[in-house]
C-alpha positions in Angstrom: -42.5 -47.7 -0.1 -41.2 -44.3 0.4 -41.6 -41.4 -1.6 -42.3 -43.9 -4.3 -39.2 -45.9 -4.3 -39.0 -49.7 -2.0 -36.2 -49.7 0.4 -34.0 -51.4 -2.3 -34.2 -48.9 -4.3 -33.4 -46.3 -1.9 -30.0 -48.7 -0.8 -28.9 -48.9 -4.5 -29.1 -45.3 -4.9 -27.2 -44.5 -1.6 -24.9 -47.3 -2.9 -24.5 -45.5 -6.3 -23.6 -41.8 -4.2 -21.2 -43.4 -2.0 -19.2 -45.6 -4.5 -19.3 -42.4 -6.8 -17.2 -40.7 -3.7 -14.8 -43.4 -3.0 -14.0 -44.0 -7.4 -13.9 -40.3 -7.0 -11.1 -39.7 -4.9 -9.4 -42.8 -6.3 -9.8 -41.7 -10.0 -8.5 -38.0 -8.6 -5.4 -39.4 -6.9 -4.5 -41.6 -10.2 -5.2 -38.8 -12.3 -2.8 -36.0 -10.5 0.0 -38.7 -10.0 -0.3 -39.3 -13.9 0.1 -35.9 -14.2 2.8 -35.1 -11.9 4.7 -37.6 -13.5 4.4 -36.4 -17.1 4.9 -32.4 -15.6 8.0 -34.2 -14.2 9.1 -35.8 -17.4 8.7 -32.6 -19.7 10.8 -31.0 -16.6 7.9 -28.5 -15.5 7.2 -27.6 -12.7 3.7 -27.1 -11.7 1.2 -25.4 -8.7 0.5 -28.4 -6.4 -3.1 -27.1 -5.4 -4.2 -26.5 -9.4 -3.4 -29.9 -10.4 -5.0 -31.6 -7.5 -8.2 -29.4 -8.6 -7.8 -30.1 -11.9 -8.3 -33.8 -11.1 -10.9 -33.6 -8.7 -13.3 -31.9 -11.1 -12.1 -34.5 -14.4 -12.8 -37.8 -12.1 -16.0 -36.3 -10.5 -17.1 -35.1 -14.1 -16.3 -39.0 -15.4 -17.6 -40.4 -12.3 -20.8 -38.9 -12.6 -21.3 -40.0 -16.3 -20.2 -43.5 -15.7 -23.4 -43.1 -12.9 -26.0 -42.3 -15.5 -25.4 -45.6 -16.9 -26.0 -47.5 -13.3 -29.1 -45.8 -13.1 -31.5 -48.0 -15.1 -30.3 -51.0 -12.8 -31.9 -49.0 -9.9 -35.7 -50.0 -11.4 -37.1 -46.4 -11.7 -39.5 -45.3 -14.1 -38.9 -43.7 -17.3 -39.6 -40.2 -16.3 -37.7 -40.6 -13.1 -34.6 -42.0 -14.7 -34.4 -39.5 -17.3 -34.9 -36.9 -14.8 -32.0 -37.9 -12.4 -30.1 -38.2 -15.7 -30.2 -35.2 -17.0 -29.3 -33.5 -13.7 -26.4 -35.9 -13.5 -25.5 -34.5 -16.8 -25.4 -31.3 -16.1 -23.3 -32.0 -12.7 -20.7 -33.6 -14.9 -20.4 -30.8 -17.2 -20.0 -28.4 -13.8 -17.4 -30.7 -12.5 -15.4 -30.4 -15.8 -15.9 -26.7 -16.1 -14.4 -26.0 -12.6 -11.2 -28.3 -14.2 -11.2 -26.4 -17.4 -11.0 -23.1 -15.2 -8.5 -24.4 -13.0 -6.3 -25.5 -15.9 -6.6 -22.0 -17.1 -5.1 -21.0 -13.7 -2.2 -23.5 -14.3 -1.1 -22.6 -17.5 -0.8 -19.3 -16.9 0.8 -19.6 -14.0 3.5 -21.7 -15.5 3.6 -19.2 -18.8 4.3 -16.2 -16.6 7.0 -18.3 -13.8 8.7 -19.2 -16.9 9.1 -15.9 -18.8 10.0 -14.1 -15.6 12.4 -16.4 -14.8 14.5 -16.5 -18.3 14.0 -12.8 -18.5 17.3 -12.0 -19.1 16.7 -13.1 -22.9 14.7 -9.7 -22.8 11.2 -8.2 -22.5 8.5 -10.7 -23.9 4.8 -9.9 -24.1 3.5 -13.3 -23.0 4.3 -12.6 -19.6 1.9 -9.4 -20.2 -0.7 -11.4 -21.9 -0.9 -14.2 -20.3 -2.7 -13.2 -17.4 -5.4 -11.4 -20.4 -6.0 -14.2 -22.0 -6.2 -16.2 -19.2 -9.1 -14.2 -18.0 -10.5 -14.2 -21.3 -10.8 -18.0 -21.7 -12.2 -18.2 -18.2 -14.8 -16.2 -19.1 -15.4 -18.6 -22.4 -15.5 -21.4 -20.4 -17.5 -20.2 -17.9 -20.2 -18.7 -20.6 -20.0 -21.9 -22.5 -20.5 -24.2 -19.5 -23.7 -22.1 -18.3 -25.0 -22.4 -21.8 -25.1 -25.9 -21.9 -26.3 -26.4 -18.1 -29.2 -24.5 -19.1 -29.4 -26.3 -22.3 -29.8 -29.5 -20.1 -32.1 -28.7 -17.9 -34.2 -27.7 -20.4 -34.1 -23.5 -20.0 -34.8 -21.7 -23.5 -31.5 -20.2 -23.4 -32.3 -18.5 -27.0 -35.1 -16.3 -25.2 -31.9 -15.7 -22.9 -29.9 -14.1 -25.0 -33.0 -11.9 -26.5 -33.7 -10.2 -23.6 -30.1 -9.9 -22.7 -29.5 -8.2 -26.4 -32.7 -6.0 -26.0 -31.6 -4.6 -22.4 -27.7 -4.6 -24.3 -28.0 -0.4 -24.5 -28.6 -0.1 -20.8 -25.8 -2.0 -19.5 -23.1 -0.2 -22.2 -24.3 3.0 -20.8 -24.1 1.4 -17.1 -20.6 0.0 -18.1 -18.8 2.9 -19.4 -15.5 2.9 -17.6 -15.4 -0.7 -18.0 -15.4 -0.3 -21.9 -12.8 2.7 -21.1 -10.9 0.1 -19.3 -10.9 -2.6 -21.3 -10.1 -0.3 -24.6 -7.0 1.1 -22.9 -5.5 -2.5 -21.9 -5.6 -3.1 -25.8 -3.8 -0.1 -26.5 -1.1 -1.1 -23.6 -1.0 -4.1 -25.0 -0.5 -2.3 -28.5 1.9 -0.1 -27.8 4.0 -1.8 -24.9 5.2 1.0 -22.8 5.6 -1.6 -20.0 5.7 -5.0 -19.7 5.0 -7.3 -16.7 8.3 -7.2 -14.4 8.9 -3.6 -15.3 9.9 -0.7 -12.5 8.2 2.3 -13.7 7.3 5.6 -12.3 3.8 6.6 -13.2 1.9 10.1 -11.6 3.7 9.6 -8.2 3.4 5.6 -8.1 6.7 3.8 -8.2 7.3 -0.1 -8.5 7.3 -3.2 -10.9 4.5 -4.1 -12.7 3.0 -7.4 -11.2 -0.5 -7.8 -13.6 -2.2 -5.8 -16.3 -5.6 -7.0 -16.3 -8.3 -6.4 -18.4 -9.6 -3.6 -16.1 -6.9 -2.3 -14.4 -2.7 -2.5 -14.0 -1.2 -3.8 -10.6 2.2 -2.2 -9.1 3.8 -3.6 -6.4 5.3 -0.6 -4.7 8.9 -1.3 -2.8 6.9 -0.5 0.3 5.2 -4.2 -0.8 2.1 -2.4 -1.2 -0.3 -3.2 -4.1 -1.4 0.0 -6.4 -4.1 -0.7 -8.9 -4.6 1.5 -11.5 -7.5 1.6 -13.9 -6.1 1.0 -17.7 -8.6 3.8 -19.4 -6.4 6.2 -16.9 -3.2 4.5 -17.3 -2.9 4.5 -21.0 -3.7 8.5 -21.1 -0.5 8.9 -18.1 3.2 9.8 -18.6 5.2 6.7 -17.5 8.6 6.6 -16.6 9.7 3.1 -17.2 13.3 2.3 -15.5 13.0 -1.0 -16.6 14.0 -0.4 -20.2 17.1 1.8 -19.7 19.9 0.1 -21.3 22.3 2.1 -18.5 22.2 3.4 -15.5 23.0 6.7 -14.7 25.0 7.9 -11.6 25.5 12.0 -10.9 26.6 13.2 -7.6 28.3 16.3 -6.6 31.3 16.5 -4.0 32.2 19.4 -2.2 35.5 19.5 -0.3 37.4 22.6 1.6 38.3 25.6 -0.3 42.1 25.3 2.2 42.4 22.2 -0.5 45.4 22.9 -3.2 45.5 22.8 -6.7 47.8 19.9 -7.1 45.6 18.2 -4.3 42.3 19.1 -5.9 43.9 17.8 -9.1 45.4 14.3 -7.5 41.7 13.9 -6.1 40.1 14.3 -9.3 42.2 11.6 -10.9 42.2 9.3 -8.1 38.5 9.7 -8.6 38.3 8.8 -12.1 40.3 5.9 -11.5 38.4 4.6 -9.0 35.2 4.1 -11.3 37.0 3.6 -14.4 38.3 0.3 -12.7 35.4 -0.8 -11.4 34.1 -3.8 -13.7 30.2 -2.7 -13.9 31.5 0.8 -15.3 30.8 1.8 -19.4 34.6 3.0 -20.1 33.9 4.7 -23.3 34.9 8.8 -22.5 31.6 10.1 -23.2 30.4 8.3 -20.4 32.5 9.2 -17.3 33.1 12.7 -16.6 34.9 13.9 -13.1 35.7 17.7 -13.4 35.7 20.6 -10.9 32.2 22.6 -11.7 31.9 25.4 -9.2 33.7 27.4 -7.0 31.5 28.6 -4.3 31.2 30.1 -1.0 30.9 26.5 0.3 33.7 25.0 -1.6 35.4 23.5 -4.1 32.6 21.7 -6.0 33.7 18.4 -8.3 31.1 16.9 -10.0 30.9 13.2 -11.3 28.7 11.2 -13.7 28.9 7.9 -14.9 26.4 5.3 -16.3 27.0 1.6 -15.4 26.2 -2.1 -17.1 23.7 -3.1 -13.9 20.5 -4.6 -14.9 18.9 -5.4 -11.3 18.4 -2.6 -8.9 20.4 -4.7 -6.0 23.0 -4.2 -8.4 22.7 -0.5 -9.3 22.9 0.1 -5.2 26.0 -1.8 -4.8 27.7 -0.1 -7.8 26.8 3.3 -6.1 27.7 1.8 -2.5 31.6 0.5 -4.3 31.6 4.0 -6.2 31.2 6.0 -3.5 33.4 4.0 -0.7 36.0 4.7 -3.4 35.9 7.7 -3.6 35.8 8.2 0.3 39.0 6.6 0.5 40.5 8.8 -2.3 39.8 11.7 0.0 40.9 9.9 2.9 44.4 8.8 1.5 44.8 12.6 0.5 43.8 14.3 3.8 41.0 15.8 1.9 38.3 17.1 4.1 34.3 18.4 3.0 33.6 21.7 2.6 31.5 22.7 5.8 28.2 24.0 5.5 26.8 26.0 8.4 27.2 24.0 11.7 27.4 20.9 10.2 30.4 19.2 12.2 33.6 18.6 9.7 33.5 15.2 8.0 36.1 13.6 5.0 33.5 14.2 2.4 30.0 15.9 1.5 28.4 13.8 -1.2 24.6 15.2 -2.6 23.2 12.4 -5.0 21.4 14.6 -7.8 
């Protein structure tokens, strides 16, 4: 005998581990094709990696129960037995905490992929509370799976939870900022002034909103750098969100050669207003194209033009400008209309300054 167990018993115990392994990985491989297959039929897509570890911890949770069972074949004493059992139990409910954790993960991965990607039907919060509540049920499931670990292996998780309420005071004072935090997610989430997917401006930081977490709100800058920004700070900022403007806005000012002539100067003008009023992005109503000369100066002849324009994605906004402004080079062009020239600066068809 060794360690109180004859060889046999050792074997069928070894047999037990190693057959739990091999049903494992078979169980796991039936249970993510089964689930590919229905994600398939209900036409979702779904993460590859989060299903597979969603079915590795359900078939190792239900491998390990279906164990217990084989464990009073093994011959081991009562106290034995029920000691290897209840460990087994408590590895089963680990193995199917890490699944109900993962699944988390893949749910809210699909809720925010989806909203993102039908967008166009307008702001929704769930993308911006998805990624909440995900971290929120994570946390229950992780509190609730510790709880009953303990519970198994015996730990008085009631004397637990006393001291934890009795030393309570100290870690509110020690977790401040996180209470700050947490407080000012609520009131984004309250009062939306940005959603997830937004562009916003906010105390010098510029990009689209990526996550607003429970502590803190993620912008991925068009540098494709990541700025986090703590929520108890964010909610008390100005923010500038260019996400939610039903129009965009285009001002710039063109200053051409005071040699020009008035029925030149005049042709220009209206060659210019033609040129946006025909392109297709362009809000026609009057109050929303001007093209007028502003400012005689000591530079030139200054003509300014504003115009707002139906472009929802910022690609789209730079090729209105890009179409705008080609246009209106080629009005000057066609009309041997040169720039006003400003100290050395060599003599060019147009001077265009983007306010």
């Amino acid at each position: 005998m060794t360690f109180g167990l004859y060889p046999w018993q050792w074997l069928l115990l070894a047999a037990l581990v190693v057959g739990a392994i091999v049903v494992a990985t078979i169980m796991r491989r039936l249970i993510g094709a089964v689930a590919k297959w229905l994600l398939r039929k209900v036409h979702v897509d779904a993460d590859a990696g989060l299903v597979k570890a969603v079915a590795r911890g359900l078939a190792l949770s239900i491998v390990a129960e279906a164990d217990k069972f084989m464990l009073p074949f093994v011959g081991l004493d009562w106290k034995t037995t029920t000691t290897i059992a209840m460990w087994v139990d408590a590895l089963a409910i680990s193995f199917l905490v890490i699944a109900a954790y993962r699944f988390v993960d893949l749910v809210c991965l699909r809720t925010v992929d989806h909203v993102l990607r039908n967008r166009a039907n307008g702001r929704s919060a769930a993308a911006t509370l998805a990624p909440l509540i995900a971290s929120a049920l994570k946390v229950i499931v992780v509190v609730i799976g510790i709880t009953i670990v303990l519970g198994l292996l015996g730990v008085n998780v009631a004397a637990i939870l006393t001291g934890l309420s009795i030393g309570g005071v100290a870690l509110a004072l020690a977790a401040q900022d996180t209470i700050k935090n947490l407080f000012g997610s609520v009131m984004i989430l309250a009062d939306q002034p940005f959603a997830v997917g937004d562009w916003i401006i906010v105390q010098g930081a510029e990009g689209v909103v990526e996550e607003i977490g429970f502590r803190s709100t993620r912008i991925r800058t068009f540098a494709d750098s990541l700025i986090s920004i703590p929520n108890g700070r964010m909610a008390d900022m100005t923010i500038d969100n260019l996400g939610l403007r039903r129009l965009r806005r285009y001002r710039t000012m063109v200053s051409i050669e005071h040699a020009t002539s008035v029925q030149n100067t005049q042709a220009f003008v209206d060659a210019v207003r033609y040129v946006i009023v025909s392109h297709p992005l362009t809000i026609k109503e009057p109050d929303r194209i001007s093209v007028a000369l502003t400012e005689l100066s000591t530079v030139g002849l200054t003509i300014t033009v504003t115009m707002f324009a139906d472009a929802a994605m910022l690609a789209d906004e730079a090729m209105f400008k890009h179409e705008i402004n080609m246009g209106i080079l080629e009005a000057a062009d066609a009309r041997g209309i040169r720039l006003a020239r400003q100290g050395e600066a060599p003599p060019s068809p147009l001077s265009v300054v983007n306010v």
